[in-house]
HTML snippet that shows the backbone in 3Dmol.js (N, CA, C, O; Angstrom):
<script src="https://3Dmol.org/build/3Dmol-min.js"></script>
<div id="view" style="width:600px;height:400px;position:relative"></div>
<script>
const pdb = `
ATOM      1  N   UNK A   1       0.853  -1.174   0.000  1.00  0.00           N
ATOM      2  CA  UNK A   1       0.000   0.000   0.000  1.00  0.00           C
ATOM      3  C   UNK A   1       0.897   1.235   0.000  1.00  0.00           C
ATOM      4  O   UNK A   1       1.890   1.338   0.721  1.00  0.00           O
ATOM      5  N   UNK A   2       0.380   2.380  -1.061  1.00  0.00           N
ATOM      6  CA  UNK A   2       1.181   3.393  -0.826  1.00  0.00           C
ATOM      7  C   UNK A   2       0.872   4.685   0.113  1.00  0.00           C
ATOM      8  O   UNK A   2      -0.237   5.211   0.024  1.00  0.00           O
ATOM      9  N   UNK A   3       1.452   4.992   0.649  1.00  0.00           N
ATOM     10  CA  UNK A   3       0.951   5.944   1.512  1.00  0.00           C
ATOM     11  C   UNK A   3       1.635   8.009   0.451  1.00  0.00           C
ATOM     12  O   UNK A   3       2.740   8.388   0.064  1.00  0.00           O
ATOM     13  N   UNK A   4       0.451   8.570   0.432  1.00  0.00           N
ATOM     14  CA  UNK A   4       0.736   9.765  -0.404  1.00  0.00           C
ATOM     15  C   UNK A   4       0.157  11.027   0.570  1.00  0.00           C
ATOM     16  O   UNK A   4      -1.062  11.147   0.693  1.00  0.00           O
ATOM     17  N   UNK A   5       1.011  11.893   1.206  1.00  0.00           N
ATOM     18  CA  UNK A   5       1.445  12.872   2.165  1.00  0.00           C
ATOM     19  C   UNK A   5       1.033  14.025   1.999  1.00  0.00           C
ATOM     20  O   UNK A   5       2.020  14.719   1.755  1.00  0.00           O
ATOM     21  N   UNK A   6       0.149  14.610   1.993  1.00  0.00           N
ATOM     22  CA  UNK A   6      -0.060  16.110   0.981  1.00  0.00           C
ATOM     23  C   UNK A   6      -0.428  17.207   2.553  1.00  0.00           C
ATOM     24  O   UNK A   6      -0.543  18.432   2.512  1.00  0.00           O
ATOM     25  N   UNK A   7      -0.563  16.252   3.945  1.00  0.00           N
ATOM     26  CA  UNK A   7      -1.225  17.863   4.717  1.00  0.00           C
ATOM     27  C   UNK A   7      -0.438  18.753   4.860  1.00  0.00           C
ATOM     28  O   UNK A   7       0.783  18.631   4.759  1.00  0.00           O
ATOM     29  N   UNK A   8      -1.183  20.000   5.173  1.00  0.00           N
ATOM     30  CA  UNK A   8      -0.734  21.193   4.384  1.00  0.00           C
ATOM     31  C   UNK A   8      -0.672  21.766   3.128  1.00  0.00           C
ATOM     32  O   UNK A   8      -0.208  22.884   2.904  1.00  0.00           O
ATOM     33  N   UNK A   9      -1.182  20.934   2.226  1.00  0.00           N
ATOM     34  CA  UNK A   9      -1.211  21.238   0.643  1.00  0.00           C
ATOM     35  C   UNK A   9      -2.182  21.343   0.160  1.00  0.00           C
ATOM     36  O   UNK A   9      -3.020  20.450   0.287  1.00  0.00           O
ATOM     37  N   UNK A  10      -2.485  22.700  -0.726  1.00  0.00           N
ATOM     38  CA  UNK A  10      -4.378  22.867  -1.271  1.00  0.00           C
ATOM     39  C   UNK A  10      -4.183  21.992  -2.786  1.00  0.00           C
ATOM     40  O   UNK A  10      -3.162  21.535  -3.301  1.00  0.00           O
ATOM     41  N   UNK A  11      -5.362  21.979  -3.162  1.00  0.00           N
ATOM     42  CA  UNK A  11      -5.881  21.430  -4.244  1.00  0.00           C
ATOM     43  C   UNK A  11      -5.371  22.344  -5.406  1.00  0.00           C
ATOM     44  O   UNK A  11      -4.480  22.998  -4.863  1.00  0.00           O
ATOM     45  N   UNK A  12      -5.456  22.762  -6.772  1.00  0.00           N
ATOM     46  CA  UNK A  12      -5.358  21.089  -7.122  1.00  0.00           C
ATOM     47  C   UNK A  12      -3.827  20.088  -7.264  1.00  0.00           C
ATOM     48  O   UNK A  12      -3.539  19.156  -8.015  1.00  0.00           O
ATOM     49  N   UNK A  13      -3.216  20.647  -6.386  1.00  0.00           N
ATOM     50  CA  UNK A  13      -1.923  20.072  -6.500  1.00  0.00           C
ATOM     51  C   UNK A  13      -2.129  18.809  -6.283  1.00  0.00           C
ATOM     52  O   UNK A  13      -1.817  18.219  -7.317  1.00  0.00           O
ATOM     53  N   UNK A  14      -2.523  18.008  -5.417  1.00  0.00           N
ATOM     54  CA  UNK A  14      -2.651  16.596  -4.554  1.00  0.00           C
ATOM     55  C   UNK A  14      -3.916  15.960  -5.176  1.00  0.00           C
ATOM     56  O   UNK A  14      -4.211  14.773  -5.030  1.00  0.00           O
ATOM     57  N   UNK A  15      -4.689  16.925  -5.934  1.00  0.00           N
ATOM     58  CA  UNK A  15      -5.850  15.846  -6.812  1.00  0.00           C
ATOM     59  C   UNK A  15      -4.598  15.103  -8.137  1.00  0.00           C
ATOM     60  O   UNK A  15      -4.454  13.912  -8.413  1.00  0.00           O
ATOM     61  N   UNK A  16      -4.057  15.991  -8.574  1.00  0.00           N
ATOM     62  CA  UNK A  16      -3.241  15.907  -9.621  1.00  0.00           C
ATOM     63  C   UNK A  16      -2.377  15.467  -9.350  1.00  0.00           C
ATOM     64  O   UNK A  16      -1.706  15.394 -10.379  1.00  0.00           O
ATOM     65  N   UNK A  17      -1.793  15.019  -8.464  1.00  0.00           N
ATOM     66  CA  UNK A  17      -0.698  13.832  -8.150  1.00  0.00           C
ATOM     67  C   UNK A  17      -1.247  12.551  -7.617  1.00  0.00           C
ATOM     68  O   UNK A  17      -0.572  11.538  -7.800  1.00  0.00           O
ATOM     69  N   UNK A  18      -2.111  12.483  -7.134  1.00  0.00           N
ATOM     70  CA  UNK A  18      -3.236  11.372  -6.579  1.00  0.00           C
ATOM     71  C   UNK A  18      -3.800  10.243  -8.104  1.00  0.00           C
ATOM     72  O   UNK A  18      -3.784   9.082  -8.513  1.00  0.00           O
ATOM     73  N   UNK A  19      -4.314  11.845  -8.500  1.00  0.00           N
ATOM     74  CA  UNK A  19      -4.735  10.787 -10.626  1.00  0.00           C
ATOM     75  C   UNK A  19      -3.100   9.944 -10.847  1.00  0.00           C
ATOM     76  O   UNK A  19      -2.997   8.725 -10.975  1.00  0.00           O
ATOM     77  N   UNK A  20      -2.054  10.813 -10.850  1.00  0.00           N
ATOM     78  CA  UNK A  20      -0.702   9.982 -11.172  1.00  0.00           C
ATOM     79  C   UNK A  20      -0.786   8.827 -11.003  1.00  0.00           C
ATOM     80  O   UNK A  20      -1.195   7.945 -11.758  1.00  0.00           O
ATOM     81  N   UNK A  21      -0.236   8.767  -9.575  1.00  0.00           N
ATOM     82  CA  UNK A  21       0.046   7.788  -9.145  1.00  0.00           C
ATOM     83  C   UNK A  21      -1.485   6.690  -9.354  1.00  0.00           C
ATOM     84  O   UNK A  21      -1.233   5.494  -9.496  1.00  0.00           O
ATOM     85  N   UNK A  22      -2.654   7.016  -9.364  1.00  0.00           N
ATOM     86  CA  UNK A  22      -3.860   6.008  -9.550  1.00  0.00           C
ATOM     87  C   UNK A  22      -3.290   5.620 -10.571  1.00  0.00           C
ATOM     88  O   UNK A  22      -2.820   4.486 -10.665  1.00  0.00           O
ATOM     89  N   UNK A  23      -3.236   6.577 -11.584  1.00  0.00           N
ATOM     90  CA  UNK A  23      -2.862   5.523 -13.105  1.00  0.00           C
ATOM     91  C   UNK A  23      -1.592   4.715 -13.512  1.00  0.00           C
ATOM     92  O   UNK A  23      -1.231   4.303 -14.615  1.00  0.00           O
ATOM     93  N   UNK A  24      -1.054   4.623 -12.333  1.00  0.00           N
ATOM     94  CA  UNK A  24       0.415   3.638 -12.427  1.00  0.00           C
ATOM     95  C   UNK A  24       0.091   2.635 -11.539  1.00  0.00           C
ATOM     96  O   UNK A  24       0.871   1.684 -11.591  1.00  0.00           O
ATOM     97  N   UNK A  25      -0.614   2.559 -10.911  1.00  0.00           N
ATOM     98  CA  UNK A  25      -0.939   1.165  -9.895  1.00  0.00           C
ATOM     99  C   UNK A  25      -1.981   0.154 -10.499  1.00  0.00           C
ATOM    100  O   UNK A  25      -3.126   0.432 -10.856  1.00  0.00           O
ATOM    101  N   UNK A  26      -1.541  -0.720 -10.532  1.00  0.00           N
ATOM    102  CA  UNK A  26      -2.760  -1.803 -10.891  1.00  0.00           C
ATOM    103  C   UNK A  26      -3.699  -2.038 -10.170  1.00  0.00           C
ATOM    104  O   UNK A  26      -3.756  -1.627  -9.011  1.00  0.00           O
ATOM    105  N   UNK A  27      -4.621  -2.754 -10.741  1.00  0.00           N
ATOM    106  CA  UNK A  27      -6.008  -3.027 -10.650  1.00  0.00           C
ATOM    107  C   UNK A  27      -6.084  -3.612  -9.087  1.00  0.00           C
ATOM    108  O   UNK A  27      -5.409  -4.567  -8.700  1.00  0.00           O
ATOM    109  N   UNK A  28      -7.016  -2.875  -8.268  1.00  0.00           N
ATOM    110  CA  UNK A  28      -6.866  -3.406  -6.808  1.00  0.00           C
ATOM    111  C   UNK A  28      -6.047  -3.758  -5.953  1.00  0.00           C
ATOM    112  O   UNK A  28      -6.094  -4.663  -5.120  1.00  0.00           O
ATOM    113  N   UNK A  29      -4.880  -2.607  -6.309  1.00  0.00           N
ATOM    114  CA  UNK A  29      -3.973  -2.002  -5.495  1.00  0.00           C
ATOM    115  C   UNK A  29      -4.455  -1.250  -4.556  1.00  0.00           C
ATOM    116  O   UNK A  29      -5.648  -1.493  -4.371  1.00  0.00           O
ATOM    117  N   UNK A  30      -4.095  -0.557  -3.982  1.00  0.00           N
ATOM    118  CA  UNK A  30      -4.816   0.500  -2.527  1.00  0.00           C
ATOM    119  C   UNK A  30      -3.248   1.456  -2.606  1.00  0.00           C
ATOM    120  O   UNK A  30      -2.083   1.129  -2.832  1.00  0.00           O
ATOM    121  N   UNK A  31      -3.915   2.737  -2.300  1.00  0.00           N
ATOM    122  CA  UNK A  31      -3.368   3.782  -2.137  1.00  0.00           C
ATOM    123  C   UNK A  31      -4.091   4.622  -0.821  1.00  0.00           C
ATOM    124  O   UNK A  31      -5.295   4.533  -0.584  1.00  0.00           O
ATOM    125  N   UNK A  32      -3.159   5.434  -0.028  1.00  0.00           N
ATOM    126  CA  UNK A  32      -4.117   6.353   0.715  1.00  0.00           C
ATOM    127  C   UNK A  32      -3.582   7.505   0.753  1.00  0.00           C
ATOM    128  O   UNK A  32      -2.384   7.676   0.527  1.00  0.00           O
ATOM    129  N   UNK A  33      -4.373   8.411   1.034  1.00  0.00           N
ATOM    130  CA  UNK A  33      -3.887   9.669   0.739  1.00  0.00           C
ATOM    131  C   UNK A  33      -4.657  10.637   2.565  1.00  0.00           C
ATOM    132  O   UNK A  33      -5.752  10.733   3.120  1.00  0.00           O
ATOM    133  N   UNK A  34      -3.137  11.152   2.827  1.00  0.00           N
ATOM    134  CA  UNK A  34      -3.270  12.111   3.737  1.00  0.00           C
ATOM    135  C   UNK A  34      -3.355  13.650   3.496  1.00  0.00           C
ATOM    136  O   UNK A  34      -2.498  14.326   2.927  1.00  0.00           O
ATOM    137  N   UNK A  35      -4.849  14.204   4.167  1.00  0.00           N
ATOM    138  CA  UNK A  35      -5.006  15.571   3.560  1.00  0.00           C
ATOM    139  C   UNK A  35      -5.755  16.422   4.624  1.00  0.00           C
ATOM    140  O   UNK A  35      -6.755  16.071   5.251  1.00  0.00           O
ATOM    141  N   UNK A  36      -5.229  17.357   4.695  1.00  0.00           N
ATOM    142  CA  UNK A  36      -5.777  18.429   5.768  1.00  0.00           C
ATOM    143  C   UNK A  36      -6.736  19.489   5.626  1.00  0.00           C
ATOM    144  O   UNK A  36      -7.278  20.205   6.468  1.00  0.00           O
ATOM    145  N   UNK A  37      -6.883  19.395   3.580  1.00  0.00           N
ATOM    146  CA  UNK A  37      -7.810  20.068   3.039  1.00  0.00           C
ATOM    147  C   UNK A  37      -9.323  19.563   2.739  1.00  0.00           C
ATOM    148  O   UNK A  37      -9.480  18.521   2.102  1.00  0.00           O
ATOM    149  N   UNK A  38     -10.286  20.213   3.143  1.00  0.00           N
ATOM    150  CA  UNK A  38     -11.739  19.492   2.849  1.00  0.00           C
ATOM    151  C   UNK A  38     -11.718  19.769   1.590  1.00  0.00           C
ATOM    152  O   UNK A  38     -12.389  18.865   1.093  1.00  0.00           O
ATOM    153  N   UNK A  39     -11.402  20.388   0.835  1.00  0.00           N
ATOM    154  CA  UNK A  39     -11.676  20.601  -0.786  1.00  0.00           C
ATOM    155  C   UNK A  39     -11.238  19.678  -1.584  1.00  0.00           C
ATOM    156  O   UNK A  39     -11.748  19.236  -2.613  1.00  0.00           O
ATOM    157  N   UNK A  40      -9.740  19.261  -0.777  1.00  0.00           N
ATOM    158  CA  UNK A  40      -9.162  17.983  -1.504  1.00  0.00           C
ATOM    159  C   UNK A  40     -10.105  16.867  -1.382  1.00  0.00           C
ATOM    160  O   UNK A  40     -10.489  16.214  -2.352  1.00  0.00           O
ATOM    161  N   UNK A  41     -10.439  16.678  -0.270  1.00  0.00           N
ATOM    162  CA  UNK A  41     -11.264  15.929   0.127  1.00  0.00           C
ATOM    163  C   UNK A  41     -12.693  15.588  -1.302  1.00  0.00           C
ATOM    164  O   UNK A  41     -12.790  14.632  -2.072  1.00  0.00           O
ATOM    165  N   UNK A  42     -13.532  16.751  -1.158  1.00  0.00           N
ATOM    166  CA  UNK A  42     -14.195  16.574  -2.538  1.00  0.00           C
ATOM    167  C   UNK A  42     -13.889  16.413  -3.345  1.00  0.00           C
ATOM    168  O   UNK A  42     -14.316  15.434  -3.957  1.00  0.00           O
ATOM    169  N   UNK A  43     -12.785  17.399  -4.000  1.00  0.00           N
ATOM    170  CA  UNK A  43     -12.164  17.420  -5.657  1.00  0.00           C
ATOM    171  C   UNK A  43     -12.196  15.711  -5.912  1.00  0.00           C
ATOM    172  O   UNK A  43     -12.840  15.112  -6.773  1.00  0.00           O
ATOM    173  N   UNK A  44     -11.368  15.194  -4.969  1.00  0.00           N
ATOM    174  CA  UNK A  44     -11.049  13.392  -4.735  1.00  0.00           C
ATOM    175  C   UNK A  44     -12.106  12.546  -5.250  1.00  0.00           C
ATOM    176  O   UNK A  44     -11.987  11.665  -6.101  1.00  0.00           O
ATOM    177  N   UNK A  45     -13.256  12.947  -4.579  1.00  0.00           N
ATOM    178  CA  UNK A  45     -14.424  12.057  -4.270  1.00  0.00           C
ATOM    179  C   UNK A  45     -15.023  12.302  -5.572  1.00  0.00           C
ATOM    180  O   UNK A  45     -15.624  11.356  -6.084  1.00  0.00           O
ATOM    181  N   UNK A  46     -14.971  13.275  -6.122  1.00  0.00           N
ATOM    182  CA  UNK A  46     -16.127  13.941  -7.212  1.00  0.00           C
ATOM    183  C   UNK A  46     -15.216  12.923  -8.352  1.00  0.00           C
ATOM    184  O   UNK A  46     -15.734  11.981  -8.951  1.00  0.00           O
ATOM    185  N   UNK A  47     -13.927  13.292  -8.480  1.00  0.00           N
ATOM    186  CA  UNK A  47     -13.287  12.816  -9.467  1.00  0.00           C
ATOM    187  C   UNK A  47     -13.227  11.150  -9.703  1.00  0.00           C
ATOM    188  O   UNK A  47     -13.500  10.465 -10.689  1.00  0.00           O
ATOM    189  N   UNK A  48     -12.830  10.866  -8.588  1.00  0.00           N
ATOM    190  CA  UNK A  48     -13.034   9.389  -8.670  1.00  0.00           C
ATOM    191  C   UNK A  48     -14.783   8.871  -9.224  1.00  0.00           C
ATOM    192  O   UNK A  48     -15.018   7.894  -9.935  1.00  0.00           O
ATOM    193  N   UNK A  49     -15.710   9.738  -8.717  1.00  0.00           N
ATOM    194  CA  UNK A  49     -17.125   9.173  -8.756  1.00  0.00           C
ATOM    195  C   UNK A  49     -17.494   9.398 -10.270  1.00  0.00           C
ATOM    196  O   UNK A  49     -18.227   8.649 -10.916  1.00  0.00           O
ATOM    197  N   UNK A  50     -16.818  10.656 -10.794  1.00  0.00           N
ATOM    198  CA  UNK A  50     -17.315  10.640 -12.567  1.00  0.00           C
ATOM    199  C   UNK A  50     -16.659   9.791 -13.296  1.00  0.00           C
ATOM    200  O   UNK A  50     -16.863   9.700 -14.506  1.00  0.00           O
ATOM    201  N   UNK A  51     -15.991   9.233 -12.807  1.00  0.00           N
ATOM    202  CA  UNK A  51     -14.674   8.378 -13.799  1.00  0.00           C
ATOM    203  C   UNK A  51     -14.914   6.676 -13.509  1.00  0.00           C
ATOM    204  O   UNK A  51     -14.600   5.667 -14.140  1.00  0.00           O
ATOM    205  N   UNK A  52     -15.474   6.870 -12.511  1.00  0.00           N
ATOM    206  CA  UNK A  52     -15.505   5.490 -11.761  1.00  0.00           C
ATOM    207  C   UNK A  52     -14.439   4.157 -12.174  1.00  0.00           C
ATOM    208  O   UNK A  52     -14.604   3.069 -12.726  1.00  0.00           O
ATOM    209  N   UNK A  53     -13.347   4.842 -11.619  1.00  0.00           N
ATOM    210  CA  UNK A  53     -11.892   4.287 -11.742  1.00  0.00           C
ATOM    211  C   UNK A  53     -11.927   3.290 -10.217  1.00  0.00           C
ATOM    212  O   UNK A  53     -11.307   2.235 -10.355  1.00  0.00           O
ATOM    213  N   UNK A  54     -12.389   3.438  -9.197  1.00  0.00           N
ATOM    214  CA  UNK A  54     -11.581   3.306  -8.029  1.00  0.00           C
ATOM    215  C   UNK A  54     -13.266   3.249  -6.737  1.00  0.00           C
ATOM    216  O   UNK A  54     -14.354   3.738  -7.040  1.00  0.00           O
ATOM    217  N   UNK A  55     -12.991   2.607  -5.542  1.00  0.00           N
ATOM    218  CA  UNK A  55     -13.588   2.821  -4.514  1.00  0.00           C
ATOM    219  C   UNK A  55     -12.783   3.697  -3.435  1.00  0.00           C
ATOM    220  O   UNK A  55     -11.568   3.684  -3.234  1.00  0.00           O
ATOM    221  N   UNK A  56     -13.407   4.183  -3.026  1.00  0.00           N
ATOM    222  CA  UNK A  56     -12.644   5.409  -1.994  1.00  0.00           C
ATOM    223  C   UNK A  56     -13.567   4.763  -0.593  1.00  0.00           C
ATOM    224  O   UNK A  56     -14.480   3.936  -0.581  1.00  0.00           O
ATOM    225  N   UNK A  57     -13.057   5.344   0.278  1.00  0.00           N
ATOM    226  CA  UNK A  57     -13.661   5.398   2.225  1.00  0.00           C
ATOM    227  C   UNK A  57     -12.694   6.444   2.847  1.00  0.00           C
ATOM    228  O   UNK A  57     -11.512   6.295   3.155  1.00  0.00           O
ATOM    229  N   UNK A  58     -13.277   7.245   2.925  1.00  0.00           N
ATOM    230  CA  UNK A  58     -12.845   8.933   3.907  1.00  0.00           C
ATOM    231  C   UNK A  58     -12.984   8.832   5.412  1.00  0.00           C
ATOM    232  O   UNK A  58     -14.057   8.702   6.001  1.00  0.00           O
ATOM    233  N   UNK A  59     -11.809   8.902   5.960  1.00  0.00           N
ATOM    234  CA  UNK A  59     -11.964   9.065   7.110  1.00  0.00           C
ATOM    235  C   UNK A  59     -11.506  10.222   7.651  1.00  0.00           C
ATOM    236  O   UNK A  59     -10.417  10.649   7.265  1.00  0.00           O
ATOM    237  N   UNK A  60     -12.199  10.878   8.565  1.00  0.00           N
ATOM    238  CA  UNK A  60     -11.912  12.147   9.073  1.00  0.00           C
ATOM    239  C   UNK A  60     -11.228  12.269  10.567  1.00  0.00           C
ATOM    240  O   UNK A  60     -11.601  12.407  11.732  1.00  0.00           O
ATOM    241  N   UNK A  61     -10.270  12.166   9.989  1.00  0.00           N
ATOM    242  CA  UNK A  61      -9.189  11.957  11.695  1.00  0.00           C
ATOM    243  C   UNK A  61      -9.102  12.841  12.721  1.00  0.00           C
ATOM    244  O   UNK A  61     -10.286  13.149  12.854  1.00  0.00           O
ATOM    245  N   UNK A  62      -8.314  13.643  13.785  1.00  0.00           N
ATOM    246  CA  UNK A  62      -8.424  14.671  14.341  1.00  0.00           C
ATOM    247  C   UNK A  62      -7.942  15.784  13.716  1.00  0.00           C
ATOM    248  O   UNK A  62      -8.384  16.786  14.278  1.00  0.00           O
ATOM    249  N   UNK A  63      -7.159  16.070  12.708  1.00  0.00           N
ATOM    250  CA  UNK A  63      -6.653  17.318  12.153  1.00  0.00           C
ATOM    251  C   UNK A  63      -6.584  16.970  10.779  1.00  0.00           C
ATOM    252  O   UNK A  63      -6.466  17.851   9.927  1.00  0.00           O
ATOM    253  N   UNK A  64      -6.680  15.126  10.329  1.00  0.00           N
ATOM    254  CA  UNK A  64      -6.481  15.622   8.975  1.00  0.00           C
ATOM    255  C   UNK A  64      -7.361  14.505   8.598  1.00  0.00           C
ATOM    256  O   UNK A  64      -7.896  13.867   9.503  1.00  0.00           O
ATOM    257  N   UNK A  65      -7.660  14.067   6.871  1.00  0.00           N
ATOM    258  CA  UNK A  65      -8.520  13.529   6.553  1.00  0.00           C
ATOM    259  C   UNK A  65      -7.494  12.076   5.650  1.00  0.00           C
ATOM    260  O   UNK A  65      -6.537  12.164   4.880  1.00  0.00           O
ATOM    261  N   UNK A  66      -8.281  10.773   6.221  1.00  0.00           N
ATOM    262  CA  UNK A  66      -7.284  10.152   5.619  1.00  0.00           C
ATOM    263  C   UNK A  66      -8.232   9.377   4.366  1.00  0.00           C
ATOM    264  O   UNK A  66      -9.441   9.141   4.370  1.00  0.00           O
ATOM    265  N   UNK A  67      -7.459   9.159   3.576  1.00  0.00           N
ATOM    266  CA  UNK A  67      -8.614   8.687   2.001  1.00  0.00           C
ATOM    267  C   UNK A  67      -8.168   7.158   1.428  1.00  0.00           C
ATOM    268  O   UNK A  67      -7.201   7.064   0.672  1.00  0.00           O
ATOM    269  N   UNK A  68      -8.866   6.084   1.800  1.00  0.00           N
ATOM    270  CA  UNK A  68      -8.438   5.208   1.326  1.00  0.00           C
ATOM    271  C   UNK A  68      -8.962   4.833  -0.479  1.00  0.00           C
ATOM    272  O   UNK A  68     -10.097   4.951  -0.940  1.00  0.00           O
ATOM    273  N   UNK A  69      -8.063   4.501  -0.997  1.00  0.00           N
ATOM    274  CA  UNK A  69      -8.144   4.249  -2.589  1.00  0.00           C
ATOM    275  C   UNK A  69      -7.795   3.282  -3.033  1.00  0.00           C
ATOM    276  O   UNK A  69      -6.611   2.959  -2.946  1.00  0.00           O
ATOM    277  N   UNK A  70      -8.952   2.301  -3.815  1.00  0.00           N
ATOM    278  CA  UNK A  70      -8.728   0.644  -4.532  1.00  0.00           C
ATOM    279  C   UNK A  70      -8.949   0.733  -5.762  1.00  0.00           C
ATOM    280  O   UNK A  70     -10.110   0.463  -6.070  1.00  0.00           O
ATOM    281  N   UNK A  71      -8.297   1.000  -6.558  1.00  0.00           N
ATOM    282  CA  UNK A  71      -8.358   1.115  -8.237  1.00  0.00           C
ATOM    283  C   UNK A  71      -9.185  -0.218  -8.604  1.00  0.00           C
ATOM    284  O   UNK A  71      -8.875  -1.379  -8.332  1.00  0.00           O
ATOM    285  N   UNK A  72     -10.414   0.293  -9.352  1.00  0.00           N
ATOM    286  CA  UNK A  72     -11.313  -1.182  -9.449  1.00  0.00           C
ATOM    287  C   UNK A  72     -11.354  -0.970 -11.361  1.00  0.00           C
ATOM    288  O   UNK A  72     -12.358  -1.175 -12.043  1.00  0.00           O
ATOM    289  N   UNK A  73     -10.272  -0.614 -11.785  1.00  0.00           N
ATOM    290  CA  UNK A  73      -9.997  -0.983 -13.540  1.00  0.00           C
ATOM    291  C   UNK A  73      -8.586  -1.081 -13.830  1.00  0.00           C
ATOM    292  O   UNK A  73      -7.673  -0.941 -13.017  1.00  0.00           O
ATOM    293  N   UNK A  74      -8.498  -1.311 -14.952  1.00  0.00           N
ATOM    294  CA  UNK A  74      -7.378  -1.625 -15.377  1.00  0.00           C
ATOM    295  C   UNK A  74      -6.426  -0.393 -16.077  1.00  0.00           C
ATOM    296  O   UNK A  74      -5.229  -0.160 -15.910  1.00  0.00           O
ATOM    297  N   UNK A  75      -7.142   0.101 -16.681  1.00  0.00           N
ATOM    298  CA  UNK A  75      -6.489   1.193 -17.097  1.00  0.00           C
ATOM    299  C   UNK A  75      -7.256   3.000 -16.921  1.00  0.00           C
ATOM    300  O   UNK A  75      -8.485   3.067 -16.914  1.00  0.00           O
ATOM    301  N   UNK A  76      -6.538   4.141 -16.811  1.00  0.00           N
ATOM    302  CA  UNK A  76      -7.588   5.237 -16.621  1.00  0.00           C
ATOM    303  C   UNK A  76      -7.925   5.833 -17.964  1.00  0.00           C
ATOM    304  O   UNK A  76      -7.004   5.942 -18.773  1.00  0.00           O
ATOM    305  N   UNK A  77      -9.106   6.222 -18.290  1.00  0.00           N
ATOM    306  CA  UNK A  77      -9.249   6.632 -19.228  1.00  0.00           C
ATOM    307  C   UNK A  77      -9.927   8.355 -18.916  1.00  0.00           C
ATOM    308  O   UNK A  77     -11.111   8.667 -19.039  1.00  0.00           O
ATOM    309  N   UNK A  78      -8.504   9.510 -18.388  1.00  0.00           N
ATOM    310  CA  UNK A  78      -9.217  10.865 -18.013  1.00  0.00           C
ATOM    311  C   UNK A  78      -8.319  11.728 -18.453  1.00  0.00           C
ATOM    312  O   UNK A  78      -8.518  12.938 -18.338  1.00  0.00           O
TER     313      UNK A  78
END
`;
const viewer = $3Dmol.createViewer("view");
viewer.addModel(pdb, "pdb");
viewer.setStyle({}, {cartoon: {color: "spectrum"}});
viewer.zoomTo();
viewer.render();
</script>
């Protein structure tokens, strides 16, 4: 599992490195992503949900938000 570090960092920097790395991991791999921004938080959710690349589960920790990510295709097409 990869772990991807962004608190402290606004959008869209960490949506746009998040797509990266999704599209280099294979199919039902897991990625998670640490973020302190609620916007990231959406941008994430919205993006993954129009593309429907991946299952996500958001958890909202004490200061930051942690995002788990399971690429459920094979390749991205965005």
């Amino acid at each position: 599992m990869m772990y991807l570090d962004f608190r402290g960092e606004e959008c869209p920097g960490p949506l746009v490195k998040t797509v990266k790395v999704l599209s280099k991991v294979r199919r039902n791999e897991k990625i998670v992503v640490l973020t302190t921004s609620k916007q990231c938080v959406d941008m994430l959710k919205q993006t993954i949900e129009l593309f429907r690349v991946a299952k996500m589960e958001i958890y909202n920790r004490d200061n930051f938000y942690e995002i788990y990510i399971e690429k459920t295709v094979e390749e991205l097409e965005v």
